[in-house]
Backbone as JSON, one array per atom type, in Angstrom:
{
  "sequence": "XXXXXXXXXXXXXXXXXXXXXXXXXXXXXXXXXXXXXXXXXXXXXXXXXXXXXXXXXXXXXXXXXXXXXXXXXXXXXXXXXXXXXXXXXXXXXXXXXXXXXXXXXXXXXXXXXXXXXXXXXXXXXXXXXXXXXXXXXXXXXXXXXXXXXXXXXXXXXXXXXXXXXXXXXXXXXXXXXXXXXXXXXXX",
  "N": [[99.02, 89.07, 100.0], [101.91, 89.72, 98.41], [103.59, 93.08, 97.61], [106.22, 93.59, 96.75], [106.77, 92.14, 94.47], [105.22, 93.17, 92.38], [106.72, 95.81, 92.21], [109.77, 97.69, 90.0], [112.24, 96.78, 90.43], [112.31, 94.5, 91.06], [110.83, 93.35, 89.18], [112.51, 93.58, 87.37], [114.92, 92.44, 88.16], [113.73, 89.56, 87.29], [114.54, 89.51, 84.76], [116.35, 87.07, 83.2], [119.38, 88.1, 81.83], [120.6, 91.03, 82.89], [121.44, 92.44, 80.7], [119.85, 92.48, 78.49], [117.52, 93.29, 80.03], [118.4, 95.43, 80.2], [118.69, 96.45, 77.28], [116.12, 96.69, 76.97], [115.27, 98.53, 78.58], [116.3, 100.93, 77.81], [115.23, 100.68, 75.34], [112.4, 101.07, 75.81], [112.57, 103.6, 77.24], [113.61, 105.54, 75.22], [111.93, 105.14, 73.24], [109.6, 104.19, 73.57], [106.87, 105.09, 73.11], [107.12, 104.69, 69.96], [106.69, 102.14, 70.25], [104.52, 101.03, 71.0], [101.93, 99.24, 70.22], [103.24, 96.71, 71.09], [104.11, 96.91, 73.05], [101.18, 97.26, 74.52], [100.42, 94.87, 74.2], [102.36, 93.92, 75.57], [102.39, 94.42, 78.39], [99.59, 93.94, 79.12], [99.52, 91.32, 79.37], [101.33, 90.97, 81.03], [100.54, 92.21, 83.28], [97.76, 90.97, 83.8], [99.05, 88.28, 84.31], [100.61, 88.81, 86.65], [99.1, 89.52, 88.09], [97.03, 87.07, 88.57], [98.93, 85.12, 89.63], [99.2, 85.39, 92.06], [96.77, 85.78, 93.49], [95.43, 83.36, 92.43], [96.5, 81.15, 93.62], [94.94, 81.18, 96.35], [92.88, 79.41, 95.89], [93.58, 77.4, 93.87], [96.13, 74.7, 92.99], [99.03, 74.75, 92.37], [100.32, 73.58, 89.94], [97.66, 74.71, 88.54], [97.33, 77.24, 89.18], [99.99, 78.13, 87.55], [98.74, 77.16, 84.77], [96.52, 78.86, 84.48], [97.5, 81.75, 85.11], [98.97, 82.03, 82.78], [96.73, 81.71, 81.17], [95.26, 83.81, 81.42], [96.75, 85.88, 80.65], [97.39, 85.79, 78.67], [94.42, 86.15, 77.11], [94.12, 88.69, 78.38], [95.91, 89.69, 77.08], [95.63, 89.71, 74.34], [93.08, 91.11, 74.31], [93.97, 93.8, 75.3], [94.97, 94.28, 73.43], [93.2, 94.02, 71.44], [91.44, 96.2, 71.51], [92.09, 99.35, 71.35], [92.38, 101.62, 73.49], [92.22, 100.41, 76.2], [94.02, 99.21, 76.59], [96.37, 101.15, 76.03], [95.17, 102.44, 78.57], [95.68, 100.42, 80.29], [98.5, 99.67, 79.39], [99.49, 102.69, 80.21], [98.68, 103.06, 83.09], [99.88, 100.37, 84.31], [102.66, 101.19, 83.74], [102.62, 103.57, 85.42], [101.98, 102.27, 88.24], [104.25, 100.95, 88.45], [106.57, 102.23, 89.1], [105.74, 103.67, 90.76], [105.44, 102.26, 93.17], [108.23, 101.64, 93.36], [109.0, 103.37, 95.06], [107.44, 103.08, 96.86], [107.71, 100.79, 98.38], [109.7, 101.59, 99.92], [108.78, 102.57, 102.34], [107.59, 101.35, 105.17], [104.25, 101.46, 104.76], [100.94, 100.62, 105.74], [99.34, 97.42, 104.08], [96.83, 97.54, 103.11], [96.69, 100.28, 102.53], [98.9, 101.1, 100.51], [98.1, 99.53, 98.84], [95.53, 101.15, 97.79], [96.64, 103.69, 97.25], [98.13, 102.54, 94.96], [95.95, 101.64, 93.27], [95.21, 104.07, 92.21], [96.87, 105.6, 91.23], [97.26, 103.71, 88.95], [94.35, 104.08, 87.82], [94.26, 107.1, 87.78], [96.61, 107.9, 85.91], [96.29, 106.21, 83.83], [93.83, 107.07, 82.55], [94.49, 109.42, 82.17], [96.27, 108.95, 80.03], [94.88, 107.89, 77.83], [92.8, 109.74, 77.19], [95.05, 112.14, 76.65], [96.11, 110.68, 74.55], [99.22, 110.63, 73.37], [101.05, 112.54, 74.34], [101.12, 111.6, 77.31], [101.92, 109.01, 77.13], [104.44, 109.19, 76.08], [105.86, 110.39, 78.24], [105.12, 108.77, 80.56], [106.43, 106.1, 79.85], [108.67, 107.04, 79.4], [109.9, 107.87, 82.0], [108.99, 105.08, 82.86], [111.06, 103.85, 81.08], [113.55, 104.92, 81.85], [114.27, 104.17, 84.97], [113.8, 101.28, 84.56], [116.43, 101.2, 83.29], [118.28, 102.46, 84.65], [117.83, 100.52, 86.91], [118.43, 98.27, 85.9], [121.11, 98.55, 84.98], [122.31, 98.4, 87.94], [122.07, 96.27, 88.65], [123.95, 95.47, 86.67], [125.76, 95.64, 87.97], [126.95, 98.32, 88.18], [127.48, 101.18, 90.55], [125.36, 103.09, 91.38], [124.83, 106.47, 92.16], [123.41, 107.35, 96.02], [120.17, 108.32, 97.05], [119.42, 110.64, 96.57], [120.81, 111.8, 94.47], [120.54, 109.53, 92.92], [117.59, 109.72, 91.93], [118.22, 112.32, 90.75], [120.06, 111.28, 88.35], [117.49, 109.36, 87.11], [115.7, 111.4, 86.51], [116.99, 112.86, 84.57], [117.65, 110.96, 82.82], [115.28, 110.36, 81.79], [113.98, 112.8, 81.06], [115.64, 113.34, 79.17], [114.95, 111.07, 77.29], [112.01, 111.0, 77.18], [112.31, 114.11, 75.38], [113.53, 112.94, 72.75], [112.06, 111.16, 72.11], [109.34, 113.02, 71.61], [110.81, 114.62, 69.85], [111.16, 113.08, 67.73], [108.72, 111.41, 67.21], [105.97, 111.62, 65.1], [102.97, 111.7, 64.68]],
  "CA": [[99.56, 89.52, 98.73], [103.04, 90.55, 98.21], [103.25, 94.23, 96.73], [107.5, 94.03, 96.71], [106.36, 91.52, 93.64], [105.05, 94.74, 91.97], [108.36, 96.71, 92.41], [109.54, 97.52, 89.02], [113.43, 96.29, 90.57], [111.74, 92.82, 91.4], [110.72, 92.72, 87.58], [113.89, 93.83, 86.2], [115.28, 91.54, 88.2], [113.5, 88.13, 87.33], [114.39, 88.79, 83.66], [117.23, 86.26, 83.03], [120.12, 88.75, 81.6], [121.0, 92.13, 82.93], [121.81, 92.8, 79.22], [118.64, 92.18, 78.14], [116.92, 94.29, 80.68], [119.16, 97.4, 80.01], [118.01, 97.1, 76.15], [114.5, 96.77, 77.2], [114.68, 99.72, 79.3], [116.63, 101.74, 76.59], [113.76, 100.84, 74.15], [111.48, 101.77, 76.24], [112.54, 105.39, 77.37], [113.9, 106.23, 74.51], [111.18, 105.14, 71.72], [108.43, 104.08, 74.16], [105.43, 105.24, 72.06], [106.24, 103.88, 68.98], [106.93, 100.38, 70.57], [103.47, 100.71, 71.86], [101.47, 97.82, 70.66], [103.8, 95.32, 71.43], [104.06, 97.25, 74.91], [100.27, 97.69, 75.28], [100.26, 93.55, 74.96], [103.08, 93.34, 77.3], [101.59, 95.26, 79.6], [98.53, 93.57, 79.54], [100.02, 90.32, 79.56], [102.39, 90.9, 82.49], [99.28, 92.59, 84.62], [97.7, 89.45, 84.13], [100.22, 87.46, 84.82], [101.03, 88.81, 88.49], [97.49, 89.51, 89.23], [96.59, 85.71, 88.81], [99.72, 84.43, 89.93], [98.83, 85.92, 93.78], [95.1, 85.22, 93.71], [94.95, 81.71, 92.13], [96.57, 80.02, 94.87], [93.82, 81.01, 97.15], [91.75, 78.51, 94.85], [94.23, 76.51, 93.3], [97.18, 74.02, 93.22], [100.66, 74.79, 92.07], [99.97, 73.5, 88.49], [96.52, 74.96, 88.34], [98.1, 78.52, 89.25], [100.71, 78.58, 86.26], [98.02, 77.86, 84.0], [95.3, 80.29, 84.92], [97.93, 82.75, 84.96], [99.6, 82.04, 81.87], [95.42, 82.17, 80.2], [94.63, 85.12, 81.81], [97.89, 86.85, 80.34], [96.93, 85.91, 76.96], [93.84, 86.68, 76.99], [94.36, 89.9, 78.55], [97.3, 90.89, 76.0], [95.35, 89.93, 73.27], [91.75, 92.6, 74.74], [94.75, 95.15, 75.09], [95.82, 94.57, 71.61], [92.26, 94.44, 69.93], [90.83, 97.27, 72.4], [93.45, 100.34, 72.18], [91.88, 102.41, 74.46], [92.03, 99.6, 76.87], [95.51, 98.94, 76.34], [96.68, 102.29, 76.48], [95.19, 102.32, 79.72], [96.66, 99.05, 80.94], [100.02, 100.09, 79.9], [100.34, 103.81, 81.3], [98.6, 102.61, 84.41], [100.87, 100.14, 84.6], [103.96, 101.6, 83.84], [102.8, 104.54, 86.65], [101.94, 101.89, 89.15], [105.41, 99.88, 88.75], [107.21, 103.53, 88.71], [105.4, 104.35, 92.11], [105.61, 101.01, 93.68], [109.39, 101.23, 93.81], [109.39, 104.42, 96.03], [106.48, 102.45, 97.95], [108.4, 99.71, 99.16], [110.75, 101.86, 101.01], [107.9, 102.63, 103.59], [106.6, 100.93, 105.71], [102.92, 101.28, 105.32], [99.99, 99.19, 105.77], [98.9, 96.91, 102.65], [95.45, 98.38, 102.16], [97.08, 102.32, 101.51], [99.91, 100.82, 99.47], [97.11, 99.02, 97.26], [94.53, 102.42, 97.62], [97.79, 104.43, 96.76], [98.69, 102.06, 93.68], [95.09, 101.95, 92.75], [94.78, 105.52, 92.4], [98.12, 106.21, 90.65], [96.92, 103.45, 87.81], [93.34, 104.74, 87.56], [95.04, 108.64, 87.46], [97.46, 107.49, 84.57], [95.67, 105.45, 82.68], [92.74, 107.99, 82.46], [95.32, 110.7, 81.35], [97.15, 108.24, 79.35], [93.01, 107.26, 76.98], [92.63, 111.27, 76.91], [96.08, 112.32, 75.77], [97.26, 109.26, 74.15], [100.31, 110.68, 72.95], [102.19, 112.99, 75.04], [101.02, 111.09, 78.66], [102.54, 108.1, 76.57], [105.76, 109.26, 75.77], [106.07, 111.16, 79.43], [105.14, 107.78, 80.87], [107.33, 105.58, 79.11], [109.85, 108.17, 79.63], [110.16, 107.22, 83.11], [109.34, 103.93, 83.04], [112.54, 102.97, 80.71], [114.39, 105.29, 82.59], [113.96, 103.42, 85.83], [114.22, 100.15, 84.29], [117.45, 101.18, 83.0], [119.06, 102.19, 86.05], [117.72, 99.04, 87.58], [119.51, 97.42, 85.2], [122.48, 99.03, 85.19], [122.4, 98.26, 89.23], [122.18, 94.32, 88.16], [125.22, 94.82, 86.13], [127.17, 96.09, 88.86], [127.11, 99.7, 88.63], [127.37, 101.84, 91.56], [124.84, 104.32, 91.39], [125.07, 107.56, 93.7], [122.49, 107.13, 96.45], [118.68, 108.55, 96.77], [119.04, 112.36, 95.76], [121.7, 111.47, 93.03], [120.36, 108.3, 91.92], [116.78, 110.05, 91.07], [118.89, 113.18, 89.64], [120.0, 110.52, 87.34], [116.23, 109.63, 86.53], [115.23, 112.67, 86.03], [117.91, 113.43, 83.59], [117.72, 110.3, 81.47], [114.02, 110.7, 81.78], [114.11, 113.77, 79.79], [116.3, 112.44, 77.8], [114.01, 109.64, 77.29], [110.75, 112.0, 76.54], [112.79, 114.48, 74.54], [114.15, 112.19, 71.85], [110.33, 110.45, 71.39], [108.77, 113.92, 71.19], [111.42, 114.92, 68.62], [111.18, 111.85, 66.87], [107.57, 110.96, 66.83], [105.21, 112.31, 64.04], [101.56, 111.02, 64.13]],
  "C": [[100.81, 90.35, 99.02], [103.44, 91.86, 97.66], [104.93, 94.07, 96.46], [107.36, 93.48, 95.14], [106.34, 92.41, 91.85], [106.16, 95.52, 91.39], [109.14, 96.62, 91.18], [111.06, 96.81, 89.45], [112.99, 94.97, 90.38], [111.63, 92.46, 89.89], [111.51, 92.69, 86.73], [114.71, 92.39, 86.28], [115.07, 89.63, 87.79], [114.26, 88.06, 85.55], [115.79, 88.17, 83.51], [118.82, 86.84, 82.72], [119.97, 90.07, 81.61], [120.94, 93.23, 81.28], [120.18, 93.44, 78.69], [117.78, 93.08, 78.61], [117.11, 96.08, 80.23], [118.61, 97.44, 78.45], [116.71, 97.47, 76.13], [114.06, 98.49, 77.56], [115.28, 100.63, 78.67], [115.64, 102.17, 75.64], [112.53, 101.68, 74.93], [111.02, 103.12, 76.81], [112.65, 106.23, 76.02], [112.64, 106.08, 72.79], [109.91, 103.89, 72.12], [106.86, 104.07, 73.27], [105.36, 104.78, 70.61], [106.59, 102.38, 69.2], [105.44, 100.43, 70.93], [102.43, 99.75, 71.87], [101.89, 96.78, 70.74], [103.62, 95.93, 72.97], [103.03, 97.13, 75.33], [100.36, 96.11, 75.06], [101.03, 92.76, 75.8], [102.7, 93.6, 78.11], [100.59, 94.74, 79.96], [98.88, 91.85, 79.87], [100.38, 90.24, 80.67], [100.95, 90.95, 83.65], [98.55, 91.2, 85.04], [98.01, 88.27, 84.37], [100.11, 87.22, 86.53], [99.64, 88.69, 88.8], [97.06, 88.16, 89.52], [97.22, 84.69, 89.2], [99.64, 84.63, 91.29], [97.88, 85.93, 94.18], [94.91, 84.05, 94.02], [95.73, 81.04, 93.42], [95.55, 79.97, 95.35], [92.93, 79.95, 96.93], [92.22, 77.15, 94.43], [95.5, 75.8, 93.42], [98.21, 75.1, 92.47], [100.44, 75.05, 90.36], [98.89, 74.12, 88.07], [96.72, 76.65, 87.92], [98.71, 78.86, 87.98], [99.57, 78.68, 85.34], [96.9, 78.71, 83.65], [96.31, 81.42, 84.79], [98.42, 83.22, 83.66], [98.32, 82.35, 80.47], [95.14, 83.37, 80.29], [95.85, 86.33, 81.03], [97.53, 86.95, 78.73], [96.11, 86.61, 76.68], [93.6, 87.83, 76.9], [95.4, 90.84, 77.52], [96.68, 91.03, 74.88], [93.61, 90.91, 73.15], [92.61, 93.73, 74.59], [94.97, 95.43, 74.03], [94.35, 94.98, 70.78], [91.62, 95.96, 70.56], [91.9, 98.24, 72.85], [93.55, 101.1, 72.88], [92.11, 101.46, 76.0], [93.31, 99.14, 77.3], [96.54, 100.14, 76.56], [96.54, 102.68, 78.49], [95.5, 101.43, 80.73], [97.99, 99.35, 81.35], [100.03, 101.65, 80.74], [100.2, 103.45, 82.75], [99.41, 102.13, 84.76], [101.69, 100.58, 84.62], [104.06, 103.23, 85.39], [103.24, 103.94, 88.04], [103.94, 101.09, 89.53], [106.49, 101.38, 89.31], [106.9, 103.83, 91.04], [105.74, 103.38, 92.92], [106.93, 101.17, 93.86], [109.71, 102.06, 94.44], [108.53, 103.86, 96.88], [107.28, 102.09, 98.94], [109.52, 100.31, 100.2], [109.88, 102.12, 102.39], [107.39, 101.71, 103.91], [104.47, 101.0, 106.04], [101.85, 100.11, 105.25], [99.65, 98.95, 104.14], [97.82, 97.78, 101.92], [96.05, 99.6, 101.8], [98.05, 101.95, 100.6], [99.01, 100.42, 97.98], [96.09, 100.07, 96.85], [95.93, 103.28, 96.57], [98.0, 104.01, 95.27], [97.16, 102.04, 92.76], [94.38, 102.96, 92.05], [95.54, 105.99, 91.11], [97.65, 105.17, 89.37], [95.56, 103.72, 87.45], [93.95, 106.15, 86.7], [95.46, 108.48, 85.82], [96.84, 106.94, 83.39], [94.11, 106.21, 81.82], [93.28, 109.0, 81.9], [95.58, 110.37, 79.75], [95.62, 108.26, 77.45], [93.19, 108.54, 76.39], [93.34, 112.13, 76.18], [97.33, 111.49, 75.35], [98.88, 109.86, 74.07], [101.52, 111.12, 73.98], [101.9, 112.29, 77.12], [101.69, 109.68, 78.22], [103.93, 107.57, 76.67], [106.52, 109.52, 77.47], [106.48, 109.5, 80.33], [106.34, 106.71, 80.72], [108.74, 106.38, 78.92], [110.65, 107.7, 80.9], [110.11, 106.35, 83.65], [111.0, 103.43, 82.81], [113.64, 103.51, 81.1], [114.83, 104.18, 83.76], [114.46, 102.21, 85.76], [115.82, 99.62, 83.95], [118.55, 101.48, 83.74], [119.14, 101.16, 86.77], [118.44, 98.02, 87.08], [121.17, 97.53, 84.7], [123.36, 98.66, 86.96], [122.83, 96.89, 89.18], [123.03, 94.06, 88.09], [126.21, 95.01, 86.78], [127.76, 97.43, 89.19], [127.14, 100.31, 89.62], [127.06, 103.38, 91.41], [125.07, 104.72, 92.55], [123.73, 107.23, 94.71], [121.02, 108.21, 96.2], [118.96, 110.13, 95.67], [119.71, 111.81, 94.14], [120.69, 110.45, 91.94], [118.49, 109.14, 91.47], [117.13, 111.43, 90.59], [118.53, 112.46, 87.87], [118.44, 110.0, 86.49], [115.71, 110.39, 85.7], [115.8, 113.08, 84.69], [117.67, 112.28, 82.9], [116.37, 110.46, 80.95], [113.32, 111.93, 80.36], [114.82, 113.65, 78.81], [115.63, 112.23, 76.69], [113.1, 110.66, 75.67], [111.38, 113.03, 75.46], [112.99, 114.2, 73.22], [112.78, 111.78, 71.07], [109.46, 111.81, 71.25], [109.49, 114.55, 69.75], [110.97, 113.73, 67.14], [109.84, 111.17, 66.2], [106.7, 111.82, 66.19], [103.66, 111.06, 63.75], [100.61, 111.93, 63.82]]
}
Protein backbone atom coordinates (compact mmCIF):
# COMPACT_ATOMS: atom_id res chain seq x y z
CA UNK A 1 0.00 0.00 0.00
CA UNK A 2 1.04 3.33 -1.13
CA UNK A 3 0.51 6.05 1.72
CA UNK A 4 2.04 9.09 -0.83
CA UNK A 5 -1.66 8.21 -2.42
CA UNK A 6 -3.03 9.65 0.89
CA UNK A 7 -0.99 12.94 0.68
CA UNK A 8 -3.47 15.68 0.51
CA UNK A 9 -0.84 17.24 -2.60
CA UNK A 10 -1.41 13.82 -4.48
CA UNK A 11 -5.27 14.62 -4.19
CA UNK A 12 -5.11 18.13 -5.12
CA UNK A 13 -3.23 17.10 -7.69
CA UNK A 14 -5.36 14.36 -9.56
CA UNK A 15 -8.22 16.91 -9.69
CA UNK A 16 -8.23 17.93 -13.42
CA UNK A 17 -7.94 21.99 -13.05
CA UNK A 18 -5.74 23.86 -10.68
CA UNK A 19 -8.66 26.37 -10.77
CA UNK A 20 -10.95 24.15 -9.57
CA UNK A 21 -8.88 22.93 -6.73
CA UNK A 22 -8.03 26.51 -5.45
CA UNK A 23 -12.01 27.13 -5.25
CA UNK A 24 -12.45 23.92 -3.51
CA UNK A 25 -9.89 24.72 -1.05
CA UNK A 26 -11.22 28.37 -0.62
CA UNK A 27 -14.68 26.81 0.12
CA UNK A 28 -13.46 24.73 2.27
CA UNK A 29 -11.32 26.94 4.74
CA UNK A 30 -13.24 29.60 4.52
CA UNK A 31 -17.00 28.19 4.99
CA UNK A 32 -16.04 24.57 5.79
CA UNK A 33 -18.83 23.86 8.31
CA UNK A 34 -21.59 25.03 6.57
CA UNK A 35 -20.58 23.03 3.37
CA UNK A 36 -20.65 20.11 5.66
CA UNK A 37 -23.06 17.61 4.33
CA UNK A 38 -21.98 17.70 1.00
CA UNK A 39 -18.36 17.43 2.62
CA UNK A 40 -19.35 14.72 5.14
CA UNK A 41 -20.46 12.66 1.71
CA UNK A 42 -17.33 13.64 0.07
CA UNK A 43 -15.42 12.58 2.61
CA UNK A 44 -16.97 9.46 2.93
CA UNK A 45 -17.03 8.84 -0.59
CA UNK A 46 -13.37 9.66 -1.29
CA UNK A 47 -12.27 7.35 1.97
CA UNK A 48 -13.93 4.74 0.23
CA UNK A 49 -12.76 5.27 -2.79
CA UNK A 50 -8.86 5.03 -1.94
CA UNK A 51 -9.38 2.47 0.66
CA UNK A 52 -10.86 -0.02 -2.00
CA UNK A 53 -8.92 1.14 -4.75
CA UNK A 54 -5.47 -0.35 -2.82
CA UNK A 55 -7.08 -3.44 -1.31
CA UNK A 56 -9.26 -4.74 -4.22
CA UNK A 57 -6.50 -5.59 -6.38
CA UNK A 58 -5.27 -8.06 -3.89
CA UNK A 59 -8.63 -9.93 -4.92
CA UNK A 60 -9.49 -8.50 -8.05
CA UNK A 61 -8.95 -7.60 -11.76
CA UNK A 62 -8.54 -4.14 -13.14
CA UNK A 63 -12.29 -3.83 -14.00
CA UNK A 64 -13.43 -5.54 -10.87
CA UNK A 65 -11.31 -2.88 -8.77
CA UNK A 66 -13.02 0.34 -10.34
CA UNK A 67 -16.23 -1.07 -9.54
CA UNK A 68 -15.93 -2.19 -5.96
CA UNK A 69 -14.42 1.03 -5.40
CA UNK A 70 -16.74 3.19 -7.08
CA UNK A 71 -19.79 0.88 -4.72
CA UNK A 72 -18.05 1.17 -1.75
CA UNK A 73 -17.80 5.11 -2.23
CA UNK A 74 -21.42 5.34 -2.64
CA UNK A 75 -22.40 3.45 -0.28
CA UNK A 76 -20.15 4.87 2.18
CA UNK A 77 -21.16 8.64 1.22
CA UNK A 78 -24.56 7.84 1.37
CA UNK A 79 -24.05 5.97 5.68
CA UNK A 80 -22.10 9.38 6.12
CA UNK A 81 -24.96 11.32 4.86
CA UNK A 82 -27.85 9.34 6.66
CA UNK A 83 -25.59 8.74 9.93
CA UNK A 84 -24.20 12.38 10.99
CA UNK A 85 -22.32 11.36 13.69
CA UNK A 86 -20.64 8.96 11.42
CA UNK A 87 -19.94 11.41 8.89
CA UNK A 88 -18.70 13.98 11.01
CA UNK A 89 -16.33 11.53 12.04
CA UNK A 90 -15.32 10.37 8.58
CA UNK A 91 -14.79 13.84 7.50
CA UNK A 92 -12.67 15.45 10.46
CA UNK A 93 -10.74 12.22 10.61
CA UNK A 94 -10.21 12.51 7.31
CA UNK A 95 -9.44 15.89 6.74
CA UNK A 96 -6.76 15.40 9.97
CA UNK A 97 -5.34 12.31 8.39
CA UNK A 98 -4.79 13.98 4.76
CA UNK A 99 -3.43 17.25 6.77
CA UNK A 100 -0.87 14.91 8.64
CA UNK A 101 -0.03 12.65 5.84
CA UNK A 102 1.55 15.49 3.91
CA UNK A 103 4.19 16.24 6.67
CA UNK A 104 4.45 12.25 6.77
CA UNK A 105 5.72 11.71 3.50
CA UNK A 106 8.70 13.80 4.05
CA UNK A 107 10.12 11.01 6.42
CA UNK A 108 11.22 8.27 5.86
CA UNK A 109 9.54 5.90 8.18
CA UNK A 110 8.44 2.44 8.12
CA UNK A 111 4.76 1.75 6.68
CA UNK A 112 3.31 0.19 9.80
CA UNK A 113 4.11 3.74 12.12
CA UNK A 114 3.03 5.90 9.19
CA UNK A 115 -0.38 3.82 9.15
CA UNK A 116 -0.35 3.55 13.43
CA UNK A 117 0.50 7.38 13.22
CA UNK A 118 -2.42 8.09 10.59
CA UNK A 119 -4.64 5.77 12.47
CA UNK A 120 -4.37 7.57 15.58
CA UNK A 121 -4.56 11.13 14.18
CA UNK A 122 -8.13 9.99 12.43
CA UNK A 123 -9.45 8.13 15.49
CA UNK A 124 -8.12 11.49 17.75
CA UNK A 125 -10.06 13.89 15.30
CA UNK A 126 -12.85 12.29 14.51
CA UNK A 127 -13.65 11.56 18.24
CA UNK A 128 -13.15 15.36 18.98
CA UNK A 129 -14.76 16.25 15.81
CA UNK A 130 -18.65 13.68 17.20
CA UNK A 131 -18.06 15.54 20.73
CA UNK A 132 -17.59 19.13 19.60
CA UNK A 133 -19.22 19.07 16.33
CA UNK A 134 -18.88 22.57 15.73
CA UNK A 135 -15.82 24.30 16.69
CA UNK A 136 -13.36 20.90 15.97
CA UNK A 137 -15.27 21.33 12.54
CA UNK A 138 -14.56 24.65 11.65
CA UNK A 139 -10.75 24.34 13.23
CA UNK A 140 -10.47 21.27 11.03
CA UNK A 141 -11.67 22.47 7.90
CA UNK A 142 -9.74 25.47 8.66
CA UNK A 143 -6.67 23.73 7.88
CA UNK A 144 -7.68 21.42 5.61
CA UNK A 145 -8.78 24.26 2.91
CA UNK A 146 -5.92 26.06 3.89
CA UNK A 147 -3.53 23.39 2.75
CA UNK A 148 -5.46 22.51 -0.18
CA UNK A 149 -5.21 25.97 -1.20
CA UNK A 150 -1.65 26.41 -1.11
CA UNK A 151 -1.39 23.12 -2.89
CA UNK A 152 -3.20 24.59 -5.36
CA UNK A 153 -1.76 27.63 -5.69
CA UNK A 154 1.71 25.46 -6.07
CA UNK A 155 -0.12 23.67 -9.26
CA UNK A 156 -0.72 27.03 -10.66
CA UNK A 157 2.74 28.00 -10.56
CA UNK A 158 3.22 29.96 -7.55
CA UNK A 159 6.40 30.03 -5.77
CA UNK A 160 5.78 29.55 -2.32
CA UNK A 161 8.60 30.45 0.36
CA UNK A 162 10.04 27.16 1.59
CA UNK A 163 9.17 24.96 4.91
CA UNK A 164 9.14 27.67 7.81
CA UNK A 165 7.50 30.30 5.44
CA UNK A 166 5.36 28.12 3.52
CA UNK A 167 3.59 26.76 6.92
CA UNK A 168 3.71 30.56 8.26
CA UNK A 169 1.52 30.95 5.31
CA UNK A 170 -0.81 28.04 6.64
CA UNK A 171 -1.04 29.11 9.69
CA UNK A 172 -2.09 32.52 8.69
CA UNK A 173 -4.69 31.63 6.10
CA UNK A 174 -5.72 28.97 8.52
CA UNK A 175 -6.88 31.50 10.91
CA UNK A 176 -8.13 33.25 8.48
CA UNK A 177 -10.01 30.30 7.42
CA UNK A 178 -11.44 29.46 11.15
CA UNK A 179 -11.99 33.11 11.96
CA UNK A 180 -14.38 34.04 9.16
CA UNK A 181 -16.57 30.50 9.84
CA UNK A 182 -16.65 31.26 13.57
CA UNK A 183 -17.78 34.82 12.78
CA UNK A 184 -20.07 33.77 10.29
CA UNK A 185 -21.64 30.65 11.57
CA UNK A 186 -24.78 30.80 13.86
CA UNK A 187 -26.32 27.39 14.85
Amino acid sequence: MDLSSLDLTTIINSIPSPVISLAIGLAICFMGYRLRQAAIMLAGGLIGYLITYQVAPLILDENGTLIAAVVVALLLAAFCSWLYDAGVFVLCGGCAVLLVSNFLVQYSLQIWLQLAILAIVFAVAGILAVRLDQPVMIIITGFAGAGCTLSSLVRMGWNLPGAPLHIALLLILSVVGISIQFATTHD
